[in-house]
C-alpha positions as CSV (number, residue, x, y, z in Angstrom):
1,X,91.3,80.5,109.3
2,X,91.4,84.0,107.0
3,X,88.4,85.4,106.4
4,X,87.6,87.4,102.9
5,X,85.6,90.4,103.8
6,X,84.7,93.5,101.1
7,X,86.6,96.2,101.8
8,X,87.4,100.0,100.5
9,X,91.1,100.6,98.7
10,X,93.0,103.4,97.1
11,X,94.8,100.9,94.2
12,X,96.6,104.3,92.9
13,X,97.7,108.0,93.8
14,X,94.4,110.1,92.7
15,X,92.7,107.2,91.3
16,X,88.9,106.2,92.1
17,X,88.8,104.1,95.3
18,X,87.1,100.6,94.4
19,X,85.7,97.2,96.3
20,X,88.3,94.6,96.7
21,X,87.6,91.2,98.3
22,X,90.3,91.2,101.5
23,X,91.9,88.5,103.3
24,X,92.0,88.9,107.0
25,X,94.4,86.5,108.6
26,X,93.1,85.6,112.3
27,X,94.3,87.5,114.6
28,X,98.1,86.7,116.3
29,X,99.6,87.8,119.3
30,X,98.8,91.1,120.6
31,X,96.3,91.1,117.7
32,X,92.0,91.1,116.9
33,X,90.0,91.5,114.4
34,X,87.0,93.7,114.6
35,X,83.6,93.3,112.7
36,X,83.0,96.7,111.7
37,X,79.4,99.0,111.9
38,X,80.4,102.0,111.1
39,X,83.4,104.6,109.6
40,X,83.4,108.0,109.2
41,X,84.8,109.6,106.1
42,X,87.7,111.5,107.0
43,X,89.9,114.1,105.3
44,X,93.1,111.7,106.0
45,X,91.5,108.9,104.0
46,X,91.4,111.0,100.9
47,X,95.2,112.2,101.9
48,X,96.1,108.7,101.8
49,X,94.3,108.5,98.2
50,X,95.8,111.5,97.1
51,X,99.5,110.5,97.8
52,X,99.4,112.9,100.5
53,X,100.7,110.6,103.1
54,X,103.1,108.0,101.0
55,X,103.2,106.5,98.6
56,X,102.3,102.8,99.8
57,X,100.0,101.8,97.7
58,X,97.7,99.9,97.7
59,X,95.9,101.4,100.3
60,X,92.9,99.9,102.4
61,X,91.0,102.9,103.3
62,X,89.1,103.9,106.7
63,X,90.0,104.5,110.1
64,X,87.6,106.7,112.4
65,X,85.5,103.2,113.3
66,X,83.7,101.4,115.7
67,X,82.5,98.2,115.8
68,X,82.6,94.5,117.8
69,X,85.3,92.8,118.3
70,X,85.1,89.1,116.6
71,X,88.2,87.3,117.8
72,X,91.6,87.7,120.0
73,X,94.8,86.4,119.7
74,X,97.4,85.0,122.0
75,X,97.8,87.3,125.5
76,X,95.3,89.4,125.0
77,X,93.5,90.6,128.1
78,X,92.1,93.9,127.7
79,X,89.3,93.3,125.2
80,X,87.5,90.1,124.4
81,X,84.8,89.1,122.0
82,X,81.9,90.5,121.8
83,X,82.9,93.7,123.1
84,X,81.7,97.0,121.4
85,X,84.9,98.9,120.6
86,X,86.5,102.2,119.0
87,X,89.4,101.7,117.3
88,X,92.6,104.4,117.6
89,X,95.4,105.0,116.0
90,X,97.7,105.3,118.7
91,X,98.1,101.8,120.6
92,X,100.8,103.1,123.6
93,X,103.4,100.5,124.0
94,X,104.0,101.3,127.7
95,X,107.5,101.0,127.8
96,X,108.9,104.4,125.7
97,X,110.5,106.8,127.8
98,X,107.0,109.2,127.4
99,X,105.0,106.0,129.0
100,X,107.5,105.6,131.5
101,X,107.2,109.3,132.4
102,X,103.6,109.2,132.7
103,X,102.8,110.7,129.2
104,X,101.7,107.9,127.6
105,X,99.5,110.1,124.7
106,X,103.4,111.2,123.7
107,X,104.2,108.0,123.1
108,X,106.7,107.4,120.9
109,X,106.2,103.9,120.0
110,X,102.6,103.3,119.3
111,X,101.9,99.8,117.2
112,X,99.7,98.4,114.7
113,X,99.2,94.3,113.4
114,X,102.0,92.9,112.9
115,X,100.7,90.7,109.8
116,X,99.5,92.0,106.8
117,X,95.7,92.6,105.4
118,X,95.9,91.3,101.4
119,X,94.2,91.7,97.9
120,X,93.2,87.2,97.3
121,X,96.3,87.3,95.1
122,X,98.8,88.0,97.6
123,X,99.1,91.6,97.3
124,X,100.0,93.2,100.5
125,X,97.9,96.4,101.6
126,X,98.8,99.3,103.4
127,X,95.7,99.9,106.1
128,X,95.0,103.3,106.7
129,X,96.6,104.9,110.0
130,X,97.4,100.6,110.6
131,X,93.3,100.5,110.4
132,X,92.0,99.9,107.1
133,X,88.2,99.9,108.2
134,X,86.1,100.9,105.2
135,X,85.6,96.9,105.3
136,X,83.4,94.6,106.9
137,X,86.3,93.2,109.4
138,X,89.8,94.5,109.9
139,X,93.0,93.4,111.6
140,X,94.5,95.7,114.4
141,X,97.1,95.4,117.4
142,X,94.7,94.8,120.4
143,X,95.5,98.2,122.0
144,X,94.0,99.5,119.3
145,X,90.8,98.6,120.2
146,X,89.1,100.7,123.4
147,X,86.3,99.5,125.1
148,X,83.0,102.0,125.6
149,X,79.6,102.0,126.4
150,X,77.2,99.8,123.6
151,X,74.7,101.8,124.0
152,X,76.0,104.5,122.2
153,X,75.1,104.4,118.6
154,X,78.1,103.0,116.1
155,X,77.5,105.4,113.7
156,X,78.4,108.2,116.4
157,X,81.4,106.5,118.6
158,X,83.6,105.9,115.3
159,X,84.0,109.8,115.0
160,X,86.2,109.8,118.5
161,X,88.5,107.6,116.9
162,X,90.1,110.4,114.5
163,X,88.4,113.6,113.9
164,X,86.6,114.5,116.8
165,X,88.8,113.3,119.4
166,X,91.4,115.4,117.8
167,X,89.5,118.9,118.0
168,X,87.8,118.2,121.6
169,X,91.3,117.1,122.6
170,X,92.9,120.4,120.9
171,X,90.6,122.7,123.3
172,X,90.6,120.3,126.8
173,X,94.2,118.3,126.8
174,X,96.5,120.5,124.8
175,X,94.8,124.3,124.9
176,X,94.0,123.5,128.5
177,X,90.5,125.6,128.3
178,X,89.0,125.9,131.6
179,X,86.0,127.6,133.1
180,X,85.8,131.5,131.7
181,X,88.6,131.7,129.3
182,X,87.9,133.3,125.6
183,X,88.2,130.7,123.2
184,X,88.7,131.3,119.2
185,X,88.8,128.5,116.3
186,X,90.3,129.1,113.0
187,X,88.8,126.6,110.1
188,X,85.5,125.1,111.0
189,X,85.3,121.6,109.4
190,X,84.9,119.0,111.7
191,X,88.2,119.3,113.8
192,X,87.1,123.0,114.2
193,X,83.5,122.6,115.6
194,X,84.9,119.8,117.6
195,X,87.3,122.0,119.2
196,X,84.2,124.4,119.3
197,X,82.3,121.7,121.4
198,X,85.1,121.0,123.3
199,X,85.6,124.1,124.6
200,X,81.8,124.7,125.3
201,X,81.9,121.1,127.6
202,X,85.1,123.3,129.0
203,X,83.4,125.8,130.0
204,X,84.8,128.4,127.6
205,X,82.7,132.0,128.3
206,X,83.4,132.9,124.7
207,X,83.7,130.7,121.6
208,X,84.6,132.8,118.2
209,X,84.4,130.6,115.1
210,X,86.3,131.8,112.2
211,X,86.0,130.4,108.6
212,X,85.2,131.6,105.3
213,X,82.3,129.8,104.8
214,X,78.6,131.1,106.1
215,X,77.7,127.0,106.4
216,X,80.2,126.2,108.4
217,X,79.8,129.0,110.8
218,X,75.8,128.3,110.9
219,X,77.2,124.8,112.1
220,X,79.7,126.0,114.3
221,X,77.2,128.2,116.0
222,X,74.8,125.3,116.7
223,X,77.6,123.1,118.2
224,X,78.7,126.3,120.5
225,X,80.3,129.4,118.9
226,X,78.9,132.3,121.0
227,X,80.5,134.7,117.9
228,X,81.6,134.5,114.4
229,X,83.6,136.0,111.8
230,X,83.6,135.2,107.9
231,X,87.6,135.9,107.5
232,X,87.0,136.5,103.6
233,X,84.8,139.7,104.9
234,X,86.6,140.6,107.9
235,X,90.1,140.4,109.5
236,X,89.9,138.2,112.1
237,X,92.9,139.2,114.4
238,X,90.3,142.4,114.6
239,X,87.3,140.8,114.6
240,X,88.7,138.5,117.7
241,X,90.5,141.6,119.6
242,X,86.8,143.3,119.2
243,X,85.0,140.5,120.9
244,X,87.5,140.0,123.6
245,X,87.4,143.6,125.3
246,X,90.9,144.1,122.3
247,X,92.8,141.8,124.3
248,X,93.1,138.8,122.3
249,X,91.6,135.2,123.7
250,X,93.3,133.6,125.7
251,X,93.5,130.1,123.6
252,X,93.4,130.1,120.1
253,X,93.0,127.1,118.1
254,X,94.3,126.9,114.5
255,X,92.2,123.7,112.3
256,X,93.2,124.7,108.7
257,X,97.3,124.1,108.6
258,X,98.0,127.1,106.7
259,X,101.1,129.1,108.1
260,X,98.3,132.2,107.1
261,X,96.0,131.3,109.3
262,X,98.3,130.3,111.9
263,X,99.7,134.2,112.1
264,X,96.3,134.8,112.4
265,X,95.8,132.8,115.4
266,X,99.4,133.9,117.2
267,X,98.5,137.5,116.7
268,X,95.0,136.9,118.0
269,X,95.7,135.9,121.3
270,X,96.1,137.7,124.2
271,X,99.6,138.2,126.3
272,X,101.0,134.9,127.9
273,X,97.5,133.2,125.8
274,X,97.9,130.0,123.9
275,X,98.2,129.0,120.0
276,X,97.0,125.2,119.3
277,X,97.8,123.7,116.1
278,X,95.7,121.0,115.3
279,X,95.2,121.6,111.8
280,X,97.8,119.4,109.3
281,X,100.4,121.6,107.0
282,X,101.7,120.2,103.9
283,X,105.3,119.4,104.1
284,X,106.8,122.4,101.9
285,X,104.8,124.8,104.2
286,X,107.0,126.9,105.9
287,X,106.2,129.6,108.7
288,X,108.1,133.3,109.8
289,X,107.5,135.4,112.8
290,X,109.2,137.9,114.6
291,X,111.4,136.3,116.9
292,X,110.5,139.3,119.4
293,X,106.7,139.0,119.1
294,X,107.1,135.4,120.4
295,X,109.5,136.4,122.7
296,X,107.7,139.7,124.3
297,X,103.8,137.9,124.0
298,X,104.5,135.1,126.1
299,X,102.4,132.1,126.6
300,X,103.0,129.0,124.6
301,X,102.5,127.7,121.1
302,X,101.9,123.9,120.9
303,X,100.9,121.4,118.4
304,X,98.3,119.2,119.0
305,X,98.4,115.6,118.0
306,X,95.3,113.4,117.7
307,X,94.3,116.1,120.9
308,X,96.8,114.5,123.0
309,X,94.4,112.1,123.7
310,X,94.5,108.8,126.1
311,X,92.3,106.7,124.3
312,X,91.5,104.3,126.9
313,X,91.3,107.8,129.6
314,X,89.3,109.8,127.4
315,X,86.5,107.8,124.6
316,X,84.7,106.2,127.8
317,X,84.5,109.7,129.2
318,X,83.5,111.4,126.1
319,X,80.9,108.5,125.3
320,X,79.4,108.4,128.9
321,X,79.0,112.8,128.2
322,X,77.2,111.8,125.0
323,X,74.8,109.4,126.9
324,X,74.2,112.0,129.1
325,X,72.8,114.2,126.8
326,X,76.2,117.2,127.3
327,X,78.2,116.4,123.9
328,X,76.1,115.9,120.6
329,X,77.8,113.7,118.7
330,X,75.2,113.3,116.1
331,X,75.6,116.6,115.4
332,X,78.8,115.6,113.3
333,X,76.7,113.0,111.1
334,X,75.5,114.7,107.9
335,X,74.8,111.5,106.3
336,X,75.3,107.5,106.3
337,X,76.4,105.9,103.5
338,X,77.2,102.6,102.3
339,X,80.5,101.0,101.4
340,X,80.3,101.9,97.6
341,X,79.7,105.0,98.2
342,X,82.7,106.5,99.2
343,X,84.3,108.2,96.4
344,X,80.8,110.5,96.2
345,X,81.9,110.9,99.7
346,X,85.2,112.2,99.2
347,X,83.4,114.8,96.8
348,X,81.3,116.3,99.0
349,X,83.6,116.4,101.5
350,X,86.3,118.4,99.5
351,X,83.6,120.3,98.4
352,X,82.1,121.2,102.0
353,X,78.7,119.9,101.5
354,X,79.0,117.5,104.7
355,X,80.6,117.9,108.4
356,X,80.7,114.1,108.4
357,X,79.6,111.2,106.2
358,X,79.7,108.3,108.1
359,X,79.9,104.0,106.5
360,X,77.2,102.1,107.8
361,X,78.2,97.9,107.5
């Protein structure tokens, strides 16, 4: 029987988000819904209110979530109820030709619910990144849910499912730091400092933040930055060659999606270093180098998507570090919040007065 929960939408582009009553269908094949405890506030969500994704609306907000899962539908094996779950935004399907290939976190044919969350008159909603969890209970394709430890703290595990996962995978899966290397990060929000505790769990010898914000950089020195550089002071191709012996680092990571800051980060490596962009351009953003400069440097310039991560490889892993006392999570939680206070969230988030808010239901 559908359930009516409270839940977070987006009714227009740039207007005030508001509390609906939502329908939840039970869940069909393939399919469960998930009581959620907690949701982080992320920069997407206020793209998707913004018009910045499409222009779907309405949208049902919330995606970076953890919670329990309530109910399964038919042939559903991998989670059951009652188990404490992140939700992901990138169900693999198995059967593409990057699963079949062994690349599963390239998949090109990731899934979400097939039926559709609704407004009690009918109206069809569009749930965030096939999510929608700034509501009590949400609908999602079974792989979508990934099983962890429940003695992590809610609050804390939602952040791998989007923002976090995303900069930690930037610096481990895609940049491929290892033991030693020079490490710089360009934009410190939170896929920045993530990246810049990602490469400390690496092993990284040297981690240079780069923003132009003091706060940020205090933050990103407390999560790891051995070195930082205010770019609005300083030009940080210089500032980078000076604390790598003038070489350049060896992986650079771009979090802002600016093709600026990105020549920043492919002049501020080193020969045959890498560039990882893991920040999100607009779509009118274009980008020029000189074709020789990427041919005579060498190394390799990727993109990194949701940290080329393997949900179901890498949340326990990441959760079981955080047990362990070697990755801080809470160090991402500025504040909890409650459901009707998102839009305040959004605010301080544009505004850079919080790394993370994080919904508590």
């Amino acid at each position: 029987m559908a359930q009516e929960v409270r839940g977070v939408i987006a009714p227009g582009k740039n207007e005030p988000v508001r509390i609906e009553t939502i329908v939840v269908p039970d869940p069909g094949p393939g399919e469960a819904v998930v009581r959620i405890q907690a949701c982080g506030v992320c920069h997407t969500d206020l793209h998707y209110k913004q018009g910045g994704i499409n222009d779907e609306f309405p949208f049902l907000l919330g995606h970076e979530a953890s919670g329990i899962v309530e109910s399964v539908g038919e042939g559903v094996t991998d989670v059951e109820p009652g188990d404490f779950v992140i939700l992901n935004w990138r169900a693999v399907c198995g059967q593409c030709r990057a699963c079949r290939r062994g690349r599963p976190w390239y998949c090109f044919d990731t899934h979400n619910a097939r039926q559709p969350m609704t407004l009690k008159d009918g109206t069809e909603l569009s749930p965030a990144l096939g999510i929608g969890a700034f509501a009590e209970k949400t609908l999602v394709a079974a792989g979508q849910c990934t099983k962890v430890d429940p003695a992590v703290s809610p609050a804390v595990a939602g952040l791998l499912g989007c923002g976090v996962m995303a900069g930690i995978g930037a610096a481990i899966n895609t940049g491929g730091v290892g033991r030693g290397d020079s490490v710089a990060v360009i934009g410190c929000g939170g896929v920045g400092d993530a990246a810049i505790a990602g490469a400390r769990l690496a092993g990284a010898a040297k981690i240079i933040a780069v923003d132009i914000d003091d706060r940020k950089l205090g933050t990103a020195k407390k999560l790891g930055a051995t070195h930082t550089v205010n770019s609005r002071e300083t030009d940080p191709v210089e500032a980078i060659r000076q604390h790598t012996g003038g070489f350049g680092a060896d992986v650079v990571i771009e979090a802002v999606g600016h093709p600026e800051t990105y020549r920043q980060a492919f002049h501020a490596r080193d020969l045959a270093g890498t560039v990882v962009l893991v920040g999100v351009p607009t779509p009118e953003m274009k980008l020029e180098l000189p074709l020789l400069d990427v041919f005579g440097r060498g190394g390799a310039l990727k993109s990194s998507w949701y940290g080329d991560c393997l949900p179901s490889r890498d949340f326990p892993m990441l959760i079981d570090l955080h047990l362990q006392g070697r990755l801080d999570l809470g160090a991402f939680v500025s504040e909890t919040i409650g459901l009707d206070e998102v839009e305040q969230a959004f605010e301080r988030m544009h505004h850079g007065d919080v790394l993370r808010s994080v919904v508590i239901l």
